[in-house]
ZADO-1210 file (C-alpha; in nm, 4 decimals, padded with zeros to 6 digits):
<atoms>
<atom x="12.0804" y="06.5620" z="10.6827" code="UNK" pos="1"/>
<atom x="12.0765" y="06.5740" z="10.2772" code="UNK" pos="2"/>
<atom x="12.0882" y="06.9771" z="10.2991" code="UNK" pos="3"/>
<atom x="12.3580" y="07.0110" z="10.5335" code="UNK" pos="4"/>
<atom x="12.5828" y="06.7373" z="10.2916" code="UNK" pos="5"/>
<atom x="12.4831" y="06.9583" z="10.0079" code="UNK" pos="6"/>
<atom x="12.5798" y="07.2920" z="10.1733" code="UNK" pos="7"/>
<atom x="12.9330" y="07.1455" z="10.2935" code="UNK" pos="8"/>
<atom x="13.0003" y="07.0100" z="09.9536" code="UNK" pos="9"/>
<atom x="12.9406" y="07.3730" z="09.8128" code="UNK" pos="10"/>
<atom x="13.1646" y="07.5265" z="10.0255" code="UNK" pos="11"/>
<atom x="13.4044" y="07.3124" z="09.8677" code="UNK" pos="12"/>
<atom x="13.4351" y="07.6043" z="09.6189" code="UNK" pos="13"/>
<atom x="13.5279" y="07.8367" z="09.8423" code="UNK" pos="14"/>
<atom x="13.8705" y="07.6094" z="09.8265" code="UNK" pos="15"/>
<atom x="13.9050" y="07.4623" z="09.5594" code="UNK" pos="16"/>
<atom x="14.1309" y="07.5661" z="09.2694" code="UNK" pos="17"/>
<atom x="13.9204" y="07.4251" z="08.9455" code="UNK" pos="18"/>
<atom x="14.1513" y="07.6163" z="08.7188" code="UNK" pos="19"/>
<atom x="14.4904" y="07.4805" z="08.8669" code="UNK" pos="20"/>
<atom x="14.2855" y="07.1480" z="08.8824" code="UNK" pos="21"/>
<atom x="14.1693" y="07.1604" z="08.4922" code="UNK" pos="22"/>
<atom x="14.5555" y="07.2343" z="08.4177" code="UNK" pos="23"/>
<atom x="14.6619" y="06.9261" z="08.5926" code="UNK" pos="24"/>
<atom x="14.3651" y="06.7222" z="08.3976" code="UNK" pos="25"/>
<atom x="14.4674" y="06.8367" z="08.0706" code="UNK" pos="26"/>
<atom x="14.8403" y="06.7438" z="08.1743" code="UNK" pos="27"/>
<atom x="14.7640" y="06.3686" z="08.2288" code="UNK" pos="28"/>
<atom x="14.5537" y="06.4136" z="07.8898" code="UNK" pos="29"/>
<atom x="14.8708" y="06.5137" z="07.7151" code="UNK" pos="30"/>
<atom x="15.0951" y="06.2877" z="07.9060" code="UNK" pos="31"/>
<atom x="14.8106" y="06.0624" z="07.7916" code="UNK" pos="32"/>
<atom x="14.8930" y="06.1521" z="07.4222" code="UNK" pos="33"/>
<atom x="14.4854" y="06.2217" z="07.3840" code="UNK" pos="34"/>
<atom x="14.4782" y="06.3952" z="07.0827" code="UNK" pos="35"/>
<atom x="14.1834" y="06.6059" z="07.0881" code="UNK" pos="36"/>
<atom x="13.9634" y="06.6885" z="07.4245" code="UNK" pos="37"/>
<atom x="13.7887" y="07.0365" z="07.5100" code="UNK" pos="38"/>
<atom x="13.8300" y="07.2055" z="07.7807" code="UNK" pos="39"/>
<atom x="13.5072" y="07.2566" z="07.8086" code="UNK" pos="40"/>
<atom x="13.4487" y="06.9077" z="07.8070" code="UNK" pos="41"/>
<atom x="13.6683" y="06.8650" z="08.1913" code="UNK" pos="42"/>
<atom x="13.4607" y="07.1800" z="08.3178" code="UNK" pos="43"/>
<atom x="13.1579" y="06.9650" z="08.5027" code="UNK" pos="44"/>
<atom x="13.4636" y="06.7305" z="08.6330" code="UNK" pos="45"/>
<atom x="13.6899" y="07.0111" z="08.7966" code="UNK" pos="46"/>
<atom x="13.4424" y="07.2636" z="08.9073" code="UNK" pos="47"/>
<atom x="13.1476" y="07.1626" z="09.1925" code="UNK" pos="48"/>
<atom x="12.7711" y="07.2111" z="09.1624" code="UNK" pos="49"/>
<atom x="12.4898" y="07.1326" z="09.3667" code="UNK" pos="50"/>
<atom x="12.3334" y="06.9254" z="09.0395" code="UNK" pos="51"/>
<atom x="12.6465" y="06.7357" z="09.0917" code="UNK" pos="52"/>
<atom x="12.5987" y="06.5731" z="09.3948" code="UNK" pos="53"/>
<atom x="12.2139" y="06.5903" z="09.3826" code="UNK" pos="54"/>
<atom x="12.2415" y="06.3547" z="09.1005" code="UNK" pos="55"/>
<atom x="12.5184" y="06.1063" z="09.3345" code="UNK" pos="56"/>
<atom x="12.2080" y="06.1281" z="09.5754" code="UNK" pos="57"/>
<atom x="11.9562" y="06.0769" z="09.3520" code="UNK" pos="58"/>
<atom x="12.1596" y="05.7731" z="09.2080" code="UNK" pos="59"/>
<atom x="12.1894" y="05.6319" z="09.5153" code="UNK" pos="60"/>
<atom x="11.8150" y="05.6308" z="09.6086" code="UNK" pos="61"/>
<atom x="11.7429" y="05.4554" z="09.2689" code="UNK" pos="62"/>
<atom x="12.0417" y="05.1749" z="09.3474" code="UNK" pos="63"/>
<atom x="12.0679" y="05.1144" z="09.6737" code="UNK" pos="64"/>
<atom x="11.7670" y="05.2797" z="09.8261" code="UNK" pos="65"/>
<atom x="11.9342" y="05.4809" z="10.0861" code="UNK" pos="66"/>
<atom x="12.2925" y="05.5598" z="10.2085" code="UNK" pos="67"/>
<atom x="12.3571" y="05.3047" z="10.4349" code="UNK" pos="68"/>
<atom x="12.2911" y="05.0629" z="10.2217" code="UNK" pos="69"/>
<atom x="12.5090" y="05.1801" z="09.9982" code="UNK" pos="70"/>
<atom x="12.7675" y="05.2194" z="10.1908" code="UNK" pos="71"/>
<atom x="12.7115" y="04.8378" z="10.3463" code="UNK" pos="72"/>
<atom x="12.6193" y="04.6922" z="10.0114" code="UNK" pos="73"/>
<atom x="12.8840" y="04.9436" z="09.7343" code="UNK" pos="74"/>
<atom x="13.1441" y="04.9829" z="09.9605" code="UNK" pos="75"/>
<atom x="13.0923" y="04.6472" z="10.2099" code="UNK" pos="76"/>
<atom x="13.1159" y="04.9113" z="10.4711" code="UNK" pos="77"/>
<atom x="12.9356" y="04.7583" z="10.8169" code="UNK" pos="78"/>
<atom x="12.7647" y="04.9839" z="11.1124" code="UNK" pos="79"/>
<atom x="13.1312" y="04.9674" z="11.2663" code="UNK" pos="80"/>
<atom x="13.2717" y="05.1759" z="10.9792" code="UNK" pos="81"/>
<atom x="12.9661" y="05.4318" z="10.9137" code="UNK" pos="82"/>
<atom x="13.0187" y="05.5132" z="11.2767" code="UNK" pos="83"/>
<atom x="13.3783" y="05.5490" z="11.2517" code="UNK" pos="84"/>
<atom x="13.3764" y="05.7933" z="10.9524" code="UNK" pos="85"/>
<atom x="13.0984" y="05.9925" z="11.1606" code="UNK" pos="86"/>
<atom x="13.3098" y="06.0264" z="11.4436" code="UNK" pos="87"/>
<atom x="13.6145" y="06.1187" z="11.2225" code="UNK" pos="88"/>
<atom x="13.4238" y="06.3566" z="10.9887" code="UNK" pos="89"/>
<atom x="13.1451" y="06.5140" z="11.1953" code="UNK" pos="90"/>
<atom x="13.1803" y="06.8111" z="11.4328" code="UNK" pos="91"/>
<atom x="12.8745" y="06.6600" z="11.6601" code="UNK" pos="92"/>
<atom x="12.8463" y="06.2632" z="11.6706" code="UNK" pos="93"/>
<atom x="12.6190" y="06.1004" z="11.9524" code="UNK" pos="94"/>
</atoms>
């Protein structure tokens, strides 16, 4: 379910390092030669919030109409492939 993709994806700050993260961004930005760039500007890149992937949902619903499709249509994934990332990524898969 939606909720239970939303709470996983929040625990994902629980382990990620955004500020390590934001240094390596603003290293390709200089390796880059960008001139000018805020770091405030990286922030909503580097750092996760549940508006984040709320919008990637919402986004989905108003392209594709649901995930599968998405995933069959966006990423020419079939019903062979949903069910193999299920098993591989899901503690419970029937």
């Amino acid at each position: 379910p939606r909720d239970t993709i939303i709470e996983d994806y929040l625990l994902t700050q629980q382990y990620l390092d955004s500020k390590h993260l934001l240094k390596i961004v603003e290293q390709h930005l200089v390796e880059a030669k960008v001139e000018f760039w805020e770091r405030e500007w990286l922030i909503p890149y580097c750092t996760v919030h549940k508006e984040n992937i709320q919008a990637f949902f919402d986004s989905i619903d108003e392209s594709y109409g649901s995930i599968e499709a998405y995933l069959d249509h966006a990423l020419s994934f079939g019903e062979h492939d949903r069910k193999r990332l299920q098993e591989l990524f899901l503690e419970s898969f029937k």
